[in-house]
RONUDO-163127 format. One record per residue (C-alpha): chain; residue in one letter; x, y, z. Coordinates in steps of 0.25 Angstrom, whole numbers, padded with zeros to 4 digits, m for minus. Each point is the difference from the previous one (the first is absolute). Example, Ala and Ser with C-alpha at 12.3 -4.5 7.8 and 13.67 -1.06 7.14 Angstrom:
<rs>
R   chain   res    east   north      up
R       A     a    0049   m0018    0031
R       A     s    0006    0014   m0002
</rs>
This chain:
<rs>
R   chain   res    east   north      up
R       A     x    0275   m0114    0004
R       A     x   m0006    0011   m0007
R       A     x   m0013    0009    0008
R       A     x   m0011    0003   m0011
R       A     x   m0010    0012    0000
R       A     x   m0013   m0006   m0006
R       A     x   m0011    0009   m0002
R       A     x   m0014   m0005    0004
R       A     x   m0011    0006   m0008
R       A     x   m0017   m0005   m0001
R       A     x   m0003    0002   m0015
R       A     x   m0014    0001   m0005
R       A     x   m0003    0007    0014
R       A     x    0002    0014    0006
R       A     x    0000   m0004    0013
R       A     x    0011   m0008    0007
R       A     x   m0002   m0016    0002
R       A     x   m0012   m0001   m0008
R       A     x    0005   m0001   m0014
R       A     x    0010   m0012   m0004
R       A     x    0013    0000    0005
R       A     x    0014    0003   m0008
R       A     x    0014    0002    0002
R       A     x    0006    0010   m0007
R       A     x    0014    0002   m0002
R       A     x    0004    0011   m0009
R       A     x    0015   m0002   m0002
R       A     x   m0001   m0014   m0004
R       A     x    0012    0000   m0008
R       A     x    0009    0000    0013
R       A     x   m0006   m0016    0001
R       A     x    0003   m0013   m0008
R       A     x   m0011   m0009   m0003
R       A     x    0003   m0008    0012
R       A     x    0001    0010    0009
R       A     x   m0014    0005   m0005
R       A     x   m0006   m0014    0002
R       A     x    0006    0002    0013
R       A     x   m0007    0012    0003
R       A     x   m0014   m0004   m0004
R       A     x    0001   m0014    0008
R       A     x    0003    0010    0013
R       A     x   m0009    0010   m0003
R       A     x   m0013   m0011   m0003
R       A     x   m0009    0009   m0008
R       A     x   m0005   m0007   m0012
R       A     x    0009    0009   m0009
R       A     x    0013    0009    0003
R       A     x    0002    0008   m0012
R       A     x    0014    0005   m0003
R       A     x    0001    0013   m0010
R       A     x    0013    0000   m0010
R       A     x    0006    0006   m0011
R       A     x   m0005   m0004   m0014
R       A     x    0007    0002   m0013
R       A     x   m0013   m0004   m0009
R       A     x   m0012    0010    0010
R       A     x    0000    0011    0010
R       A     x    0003   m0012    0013
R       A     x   m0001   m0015    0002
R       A     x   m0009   m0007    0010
R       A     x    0005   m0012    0007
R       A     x   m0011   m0008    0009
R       A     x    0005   m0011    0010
R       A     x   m0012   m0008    0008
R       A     x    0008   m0007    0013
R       A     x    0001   m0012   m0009
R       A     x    0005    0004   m0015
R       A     x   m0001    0011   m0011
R       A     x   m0012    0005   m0008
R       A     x   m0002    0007   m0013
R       A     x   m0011    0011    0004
R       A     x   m0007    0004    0012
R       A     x   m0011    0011    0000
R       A     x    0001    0004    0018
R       A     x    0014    0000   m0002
R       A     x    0001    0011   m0013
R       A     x   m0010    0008    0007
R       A     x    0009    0000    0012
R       A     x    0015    0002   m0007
R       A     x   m0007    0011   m0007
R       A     x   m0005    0009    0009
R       A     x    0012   m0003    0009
R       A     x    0009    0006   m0011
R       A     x   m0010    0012   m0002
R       A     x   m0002    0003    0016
R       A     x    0016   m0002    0000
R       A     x    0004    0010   m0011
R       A     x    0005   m0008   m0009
R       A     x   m0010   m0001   m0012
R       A     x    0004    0016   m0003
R       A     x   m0012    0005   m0005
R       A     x   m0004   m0011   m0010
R       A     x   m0014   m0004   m0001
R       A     x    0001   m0010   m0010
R       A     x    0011   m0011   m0002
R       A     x    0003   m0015   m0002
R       A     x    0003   m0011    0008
R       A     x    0010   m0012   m0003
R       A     x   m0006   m0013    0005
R       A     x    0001   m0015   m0004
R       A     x   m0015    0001   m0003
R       A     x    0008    0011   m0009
R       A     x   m0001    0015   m0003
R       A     x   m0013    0006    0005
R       A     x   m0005    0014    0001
R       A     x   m0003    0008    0013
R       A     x   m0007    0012    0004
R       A     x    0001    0009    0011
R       A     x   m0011    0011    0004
R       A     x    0003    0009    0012
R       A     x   m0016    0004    0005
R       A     x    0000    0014    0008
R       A     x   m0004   m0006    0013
R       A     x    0014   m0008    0000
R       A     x   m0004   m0012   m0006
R       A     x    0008   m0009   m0009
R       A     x   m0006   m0007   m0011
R       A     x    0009   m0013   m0009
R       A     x   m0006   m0005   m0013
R       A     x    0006   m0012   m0003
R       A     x    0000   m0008   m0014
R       A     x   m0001   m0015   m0001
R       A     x    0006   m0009   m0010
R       A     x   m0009   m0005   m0010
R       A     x   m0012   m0010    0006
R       A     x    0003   m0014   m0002
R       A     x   m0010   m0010    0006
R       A     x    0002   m0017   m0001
R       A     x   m0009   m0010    0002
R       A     x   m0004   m0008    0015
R       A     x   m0001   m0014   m0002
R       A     x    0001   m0006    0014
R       A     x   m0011   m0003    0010
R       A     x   m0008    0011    0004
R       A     x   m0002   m0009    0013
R       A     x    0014   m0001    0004
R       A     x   m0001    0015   m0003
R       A     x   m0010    0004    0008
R       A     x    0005   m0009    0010
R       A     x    0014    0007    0002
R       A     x   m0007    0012    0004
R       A     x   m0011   m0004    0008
R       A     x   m0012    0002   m0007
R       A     x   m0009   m0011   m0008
R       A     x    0000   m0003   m0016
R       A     x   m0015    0005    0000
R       A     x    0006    0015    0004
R       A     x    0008    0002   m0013
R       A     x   m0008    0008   m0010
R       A     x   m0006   m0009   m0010
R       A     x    0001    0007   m0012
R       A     x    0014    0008    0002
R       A     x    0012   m0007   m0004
R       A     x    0012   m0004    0008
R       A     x    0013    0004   m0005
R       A     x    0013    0005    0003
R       A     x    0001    0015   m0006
R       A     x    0012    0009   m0001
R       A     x    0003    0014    0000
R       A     x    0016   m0002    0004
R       A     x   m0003   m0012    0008
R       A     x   m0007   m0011    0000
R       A     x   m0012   m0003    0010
R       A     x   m0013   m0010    0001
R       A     x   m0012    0007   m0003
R       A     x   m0011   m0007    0008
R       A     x   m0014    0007    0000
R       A     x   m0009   m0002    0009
R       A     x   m0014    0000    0003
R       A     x   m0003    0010    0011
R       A     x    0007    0009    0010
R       A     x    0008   m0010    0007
R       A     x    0007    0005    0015
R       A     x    0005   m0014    0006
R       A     x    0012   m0006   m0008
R       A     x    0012   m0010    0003
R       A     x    0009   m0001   m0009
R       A     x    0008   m0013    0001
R       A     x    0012    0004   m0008
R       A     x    0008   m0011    0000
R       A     x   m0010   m0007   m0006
R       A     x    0000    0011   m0013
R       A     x    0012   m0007   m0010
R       A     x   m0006   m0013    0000
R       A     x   m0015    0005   m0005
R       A     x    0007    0012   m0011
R       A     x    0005   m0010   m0007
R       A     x    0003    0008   m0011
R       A     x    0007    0010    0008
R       A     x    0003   m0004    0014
R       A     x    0006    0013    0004
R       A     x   m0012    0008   m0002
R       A     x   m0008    0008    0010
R       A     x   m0014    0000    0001
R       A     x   m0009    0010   m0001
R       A     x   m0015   m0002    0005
R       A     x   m0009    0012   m0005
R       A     x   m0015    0001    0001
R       A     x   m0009    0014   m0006
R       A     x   m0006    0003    0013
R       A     x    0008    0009    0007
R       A     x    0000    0004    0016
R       A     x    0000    0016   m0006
R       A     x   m0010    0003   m0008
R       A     x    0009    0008   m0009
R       A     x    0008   m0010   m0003
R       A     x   m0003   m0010   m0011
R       A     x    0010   m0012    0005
R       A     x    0005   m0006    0015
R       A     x    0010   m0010   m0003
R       A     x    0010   m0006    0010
R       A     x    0015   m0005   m0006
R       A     x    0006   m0013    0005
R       A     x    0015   m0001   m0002
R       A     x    0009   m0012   m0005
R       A     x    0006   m0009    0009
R       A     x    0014    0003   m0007
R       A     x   m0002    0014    0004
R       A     x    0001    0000    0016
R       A     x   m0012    0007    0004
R       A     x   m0016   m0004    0000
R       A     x   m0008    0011   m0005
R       A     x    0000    0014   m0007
R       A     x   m0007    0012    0006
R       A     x   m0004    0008   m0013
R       A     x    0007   m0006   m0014
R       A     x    0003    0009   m0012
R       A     x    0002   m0008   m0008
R       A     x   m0011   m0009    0000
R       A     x   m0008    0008    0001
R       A     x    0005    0005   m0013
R       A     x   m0002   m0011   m0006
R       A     x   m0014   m0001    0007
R       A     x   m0003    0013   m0011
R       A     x    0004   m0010   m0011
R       A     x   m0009   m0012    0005
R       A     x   m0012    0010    0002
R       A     x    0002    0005   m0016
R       A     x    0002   m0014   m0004
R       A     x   m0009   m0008    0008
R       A     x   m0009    0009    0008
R       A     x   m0005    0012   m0010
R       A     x    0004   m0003   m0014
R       A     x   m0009    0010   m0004
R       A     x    0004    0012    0012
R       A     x    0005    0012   m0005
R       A     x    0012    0004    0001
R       A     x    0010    0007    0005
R       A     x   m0005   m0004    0012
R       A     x    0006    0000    0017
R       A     x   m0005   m0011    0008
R       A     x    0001    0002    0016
R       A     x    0006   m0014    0006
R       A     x   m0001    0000    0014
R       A     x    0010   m0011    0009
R       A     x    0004   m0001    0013
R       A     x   m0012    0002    0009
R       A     x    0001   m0015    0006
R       A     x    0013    0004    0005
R       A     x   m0004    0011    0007
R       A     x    0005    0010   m0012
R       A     x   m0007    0008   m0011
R       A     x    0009    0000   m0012
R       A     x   m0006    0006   m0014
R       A     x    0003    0000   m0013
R       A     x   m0004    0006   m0013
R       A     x    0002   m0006   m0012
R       A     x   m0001    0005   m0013
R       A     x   m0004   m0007   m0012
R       A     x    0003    0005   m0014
R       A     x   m0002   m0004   m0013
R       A     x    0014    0002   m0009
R       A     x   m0001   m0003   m0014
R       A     x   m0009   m0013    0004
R       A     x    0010   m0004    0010
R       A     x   m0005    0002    0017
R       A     x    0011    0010    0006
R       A     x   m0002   m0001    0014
R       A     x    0006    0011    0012
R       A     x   m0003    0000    0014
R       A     x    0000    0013    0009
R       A     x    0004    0001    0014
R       A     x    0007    0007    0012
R       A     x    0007   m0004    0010
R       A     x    0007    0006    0014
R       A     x    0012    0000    0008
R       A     x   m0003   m0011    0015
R       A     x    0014    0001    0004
R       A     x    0017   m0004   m0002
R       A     x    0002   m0013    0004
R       A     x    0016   m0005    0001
R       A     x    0004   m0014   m0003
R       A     x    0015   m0007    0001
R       A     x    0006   m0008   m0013
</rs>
């Protein structure tokens, strides 16, 4: 058997257990895919993210839920990045690319006087499918009514590197259960989608978004603290469906993770390129402690 050293940082929080929890383990080419599937199951964060070589960017990021592999996650880059910055290994880079299955994306990294550690973070180019299942099965599956989903805002599965259900609601909501195992037979159209709830009132008035994550069955864990990457993807909604007429660039404060006794945060930014939205999100993260598993 094999001892691991996994990193646990909080991303889009400076302060330890109440951002969204990652693993990081920053010499991921020591592992094979099974041994990094075995790895995440042990570890039971919603993402472990393993940094590699890359012969097409600067590194590639692998992300393992407990249950199988994903393209993108947003806590999970915010976490592997500033581990490899605090750790050294980054040199004195600022700017460089990443190699994911969502595919090559930009990153950022400013250092603030007081210490702090800032990762911008580009998306993929928004894509957004249409809902055509019953809203009441829906709202049903995270215990809420039909009548709390917002009337005049669409329903759809959005991407930014990986695709989730967009469901607007009406008002700040604080009571949800999700019934996950209920989730595949109502996304018919993809039934291994998260869902996203989302409503414009927010707990801090700062904030222009509270939204709450609710995972996949397939994935192995119930609920995400504070999500990159839809909230990314929330920018591209807001453009598309929200404010046709905002100016931008613009940065949208999405807040998540109060319900759970946490208080995630995340800036997105919204830009117009050459009439196409390019989306990055901003965030930090900090180190919480090792934590040692056995494959």
């Amino acid at each position: 058997m094999k001892m691991v050293t996994v990193d646990h940082y909080d991303a889009f929080s400076t302060i330890p257990n109440m951002g969204n929890p990652a693993g990081v383990v920053v010499e991921g080419n020591q592992y094979s895919e099974i041994e990094m599937q075995a790895i995440a199951k042990q570890i039971g964060f919603n993402e472990t993210a393993f940094a590699l070589k890359s012969d097409k960017a600067d590194l590639r990021i692998r992300y393992f839920t407990p249950g199988h592999e994903v393209n993108l996650c947003g806590h999970a880059t915010m976490a592997t990045m500033y581990a490899l910055k605090t750790k050294g290994l980054l040199e004195d880079k600022s700017k460089l690319t990443i190699e994911t299955k969502a595919g090559i994306l930009a990153i950022e990294i400013k250092e603030q006087k007081a210490g702090r550690i800032y990762i911008t973070m580009q998306h993929a180019i928004p894509q957004f499918e249409a809902f055509n299942g019953s809203k009441f099965k829906l709202a049903q599956s995270i215990g809420l009514t039909e009548d709390a989903i917002h009337p005049e805002l669409p329903i759809v599965y959005g991407s930014t590197g990986i695709w989730t259900l967009l469901i607007p609601i009406k008002s700040y909501f604080d009571k949800m259960t999700p019934h996950s195992a209920d989730f595949p037979a109502i996304l018919e159209e993809m039934p291994k989608a998260s869902l996203h709830p989302f409503c414009l009132e927010a707990i801090d008035k700062n904030a222009d978004m509270h939204a709450r994550h609710f995972s996949s069955p397939y994935s192995g864990t119930i609920e995400d603290i504070a999500t990159g990457t839809a909230s990314g993807v929330m920018g591209a909604y807001f453009a598309n469906y929200i404010n046709r007429e905002a100016q931008l660039p613009k940065t949208i404060i999405v807040e998540q993770g109060q319900e759970l006794g946490k208080d995630g945060r995340v800036y997105v930014h919204v830009k117009n390129d050459e009439g196409k939205l390019n989306i990055s999100i901003t965030g930090t993260a900090v180190h919480v402690k090792e934590l040692q598993v056995h494959i």
